[in-house]
C-alpha positions in Angstrom: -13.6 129.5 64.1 -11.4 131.3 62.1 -9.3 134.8 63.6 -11.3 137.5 61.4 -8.8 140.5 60.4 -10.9 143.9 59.1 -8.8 146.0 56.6 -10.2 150.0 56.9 -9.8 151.2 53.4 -10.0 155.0 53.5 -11.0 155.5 49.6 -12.0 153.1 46.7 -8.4 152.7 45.0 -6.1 151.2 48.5 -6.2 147.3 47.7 -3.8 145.7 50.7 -2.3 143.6 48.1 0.0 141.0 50.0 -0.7 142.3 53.2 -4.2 140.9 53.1 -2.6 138.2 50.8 -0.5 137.2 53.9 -3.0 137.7 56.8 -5.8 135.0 54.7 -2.2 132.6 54.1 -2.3 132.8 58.0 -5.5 131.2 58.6 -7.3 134.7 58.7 -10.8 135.5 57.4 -10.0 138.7 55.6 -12.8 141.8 56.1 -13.2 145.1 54.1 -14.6 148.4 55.4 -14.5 151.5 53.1 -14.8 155.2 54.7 -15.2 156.9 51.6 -17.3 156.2 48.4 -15.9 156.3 44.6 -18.2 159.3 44.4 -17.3 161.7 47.1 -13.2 161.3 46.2 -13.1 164.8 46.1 -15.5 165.7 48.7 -14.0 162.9 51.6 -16.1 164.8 54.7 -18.7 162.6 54.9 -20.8 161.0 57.7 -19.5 157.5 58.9 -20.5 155.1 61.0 -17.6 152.8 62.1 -18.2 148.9 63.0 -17.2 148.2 66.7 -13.4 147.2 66.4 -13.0 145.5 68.9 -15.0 142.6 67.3 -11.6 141.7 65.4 -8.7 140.0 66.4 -6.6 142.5 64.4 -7.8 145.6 62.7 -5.5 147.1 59.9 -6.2 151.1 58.9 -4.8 151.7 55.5 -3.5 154.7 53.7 -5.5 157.6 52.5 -5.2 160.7 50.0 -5.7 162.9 53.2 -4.0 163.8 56.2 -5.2 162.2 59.7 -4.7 166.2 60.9 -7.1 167.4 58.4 -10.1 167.7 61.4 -11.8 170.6 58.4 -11.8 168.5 55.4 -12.2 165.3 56.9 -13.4 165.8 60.5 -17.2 164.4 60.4 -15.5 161.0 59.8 -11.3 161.4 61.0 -12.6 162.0 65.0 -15.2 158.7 64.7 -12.2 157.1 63.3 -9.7 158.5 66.3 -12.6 157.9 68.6 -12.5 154.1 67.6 -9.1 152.9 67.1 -8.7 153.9 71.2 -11.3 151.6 71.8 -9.8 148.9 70.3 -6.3 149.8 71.3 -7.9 149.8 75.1 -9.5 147.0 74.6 -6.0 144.7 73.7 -7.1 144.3 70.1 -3.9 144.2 67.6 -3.6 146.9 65.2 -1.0 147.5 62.0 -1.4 151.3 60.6 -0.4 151.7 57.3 0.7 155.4 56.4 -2.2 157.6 57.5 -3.1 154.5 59.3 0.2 154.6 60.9 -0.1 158.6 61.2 -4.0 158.0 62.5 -2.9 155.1 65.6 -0.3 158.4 66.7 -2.5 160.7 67.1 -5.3 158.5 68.6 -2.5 157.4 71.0 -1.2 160.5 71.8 1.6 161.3 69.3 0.9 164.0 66.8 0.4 164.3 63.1 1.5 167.6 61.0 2.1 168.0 57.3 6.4 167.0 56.5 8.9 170.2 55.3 9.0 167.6 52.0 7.3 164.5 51.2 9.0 161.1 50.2 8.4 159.1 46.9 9.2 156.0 45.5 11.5 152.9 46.8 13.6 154.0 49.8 15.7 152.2 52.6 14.6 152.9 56.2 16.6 153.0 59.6 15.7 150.1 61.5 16.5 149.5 65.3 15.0 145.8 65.0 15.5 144.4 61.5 13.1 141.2 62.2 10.0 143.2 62.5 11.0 146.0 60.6 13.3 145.1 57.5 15.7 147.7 56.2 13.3 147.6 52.8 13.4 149.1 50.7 10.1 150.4 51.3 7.7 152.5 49.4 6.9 155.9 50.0 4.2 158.1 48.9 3.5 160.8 51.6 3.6 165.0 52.5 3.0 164.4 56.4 4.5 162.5 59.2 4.0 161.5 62.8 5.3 161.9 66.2 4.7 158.5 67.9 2.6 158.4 70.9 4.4 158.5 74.6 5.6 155.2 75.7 5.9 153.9 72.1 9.4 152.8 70.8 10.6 154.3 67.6 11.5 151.1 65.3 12.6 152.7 62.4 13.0 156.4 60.9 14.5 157.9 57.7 16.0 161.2 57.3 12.5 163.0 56.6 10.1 161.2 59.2 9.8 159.0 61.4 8.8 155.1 59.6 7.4 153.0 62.3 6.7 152.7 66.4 5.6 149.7 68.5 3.2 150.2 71.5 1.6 147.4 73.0 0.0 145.4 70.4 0.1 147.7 68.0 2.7 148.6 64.9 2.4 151.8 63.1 4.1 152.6 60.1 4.8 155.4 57.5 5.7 153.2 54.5 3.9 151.1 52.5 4.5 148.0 52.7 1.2 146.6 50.6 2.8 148.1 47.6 3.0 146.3 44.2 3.0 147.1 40.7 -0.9 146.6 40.6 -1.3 148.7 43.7 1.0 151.4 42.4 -1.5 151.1 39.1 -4.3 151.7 41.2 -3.2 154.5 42.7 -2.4 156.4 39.3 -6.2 155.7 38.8 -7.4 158.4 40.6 -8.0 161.9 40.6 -4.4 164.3 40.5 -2.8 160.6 41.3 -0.1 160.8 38.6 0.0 164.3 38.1 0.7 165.1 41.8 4.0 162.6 42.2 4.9 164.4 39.2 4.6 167.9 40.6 6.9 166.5 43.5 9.3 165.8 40.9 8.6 162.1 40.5 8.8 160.7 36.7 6.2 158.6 37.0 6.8 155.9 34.2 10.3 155.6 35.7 9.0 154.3 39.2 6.4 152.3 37.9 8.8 150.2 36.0 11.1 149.9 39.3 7.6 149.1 41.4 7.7 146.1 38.4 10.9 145.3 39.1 10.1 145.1 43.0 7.6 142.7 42.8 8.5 139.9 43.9 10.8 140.8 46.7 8.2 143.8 48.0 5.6 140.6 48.0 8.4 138.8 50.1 8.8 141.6 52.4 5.3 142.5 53.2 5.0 138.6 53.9 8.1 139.1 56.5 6.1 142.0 58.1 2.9 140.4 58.3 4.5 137.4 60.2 6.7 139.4 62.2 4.0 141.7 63.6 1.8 138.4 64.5 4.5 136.6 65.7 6.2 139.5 67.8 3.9 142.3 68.6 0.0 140.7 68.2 0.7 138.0 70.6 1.9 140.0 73.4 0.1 139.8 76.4 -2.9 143.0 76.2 
């Protein structure tokens, strides 16, 4: 029987690109569970009903539009969501956070989640402690909060605005965006304020979707490294 991995997609426009890619090369059965439907985009705070995590070998919360503080404008489903990831964190099962995943697993662990003096966009280097799980990049960023990793955690990597990933038990937690590729980056631009809010950070958008073409291939080679490196180095450990 094949290791089942469930991907939590927050909204209807976060594919997980070669990240899922990666985890099905690896002999996984790949699962989806969106929070929020197509239709309620702009009106996230609805009511959820989480599967048990701890059915899954390794459980992957993706990136959202929102912040994992926001308890007002996304609390009926952001405390489930909390509520759930300790479960399965308590319960040994392997977890990679991806952005407001990687924000969401600090907070549920103890760290903390507020919104960043400025946000980071586009293709930057990161501050590694331990290059073999978490390559230098670079990386892509698209975010206006940042975390605080949880107590006993070990910083991995940081950049000058936030902190960029922790390890605690089997569990990785990260601020970048690993998943991203051209058609992700498209994606993303699909939906409501999506191109129009990099460009009132002062992102020209058409410029970083043609260096998010030119990343590619090695971004696809990259998120491959990280997917192997977190089963190989941090899913394995002992619970």
């Amino acid at each position: 029987m094949s290791p089942r991995v469930l991907f939590i997609q927050h909204d209807h426009a976060s594919p997980a690109g070669p990240i899922a890619e990666r985890f099905a090369q690896r002999g996984f059965d790949v699962e989806y569970f969106q929070v929020v439907p197509e239709e309620r985009y702009l009106e996230p705070n609805v009511e959820v009903t989480f599967p048990d995590l701890t059915r899954y070998d390794v459980v992957v919360p993706m990136g959202a539009a929102w912040g994992a503080w926001d308890d007002e404008g996304i609390g009926r489903w952001l405390a489930p969501e909390l509520d759930a990831v300790r479960a399965a964190q308590a319960a040994g099962v392997p977890m990679l956070g991806i952005c407001f995943g990687g924000q969401l697993l600090a907070r549920a662990l103890g760290g903390s989640v507020a919104p960043a003096p400025s946000g980071e966009f586009g293709w930057h280097v990161v501050h590694s402690d331990d290059e073999k799980l978490v390559p230098q990049g670079p990386w892509f960023q698209w975010h206006h909060d940042r975390f605080v990793p949880p107590p006993g955690a070990r910083e991995v990597a940081r950049s000058p605005k936030a902190s960029q990933a922790f390890v605690i038990g089997r569990t990785l937690g990260l601020q970048f965006h690993p998943e991203v590729t051209s058609d992700v980056f498209d994606a993303w631009l699909t939906v409501p304020g999506g191109a129009d809010s990099l460009e009132g950070d002062g992102v020209d958008v058409d410029v970083l979707r043609a260096q998010t073409r030119h990343e590619d291939e090695p971004a696809t080679r990259r998120a491959h490294d990280l997917v192997d490196a977190f089963l190989d180095e941090v899913a394995s450990r002992e619970p």
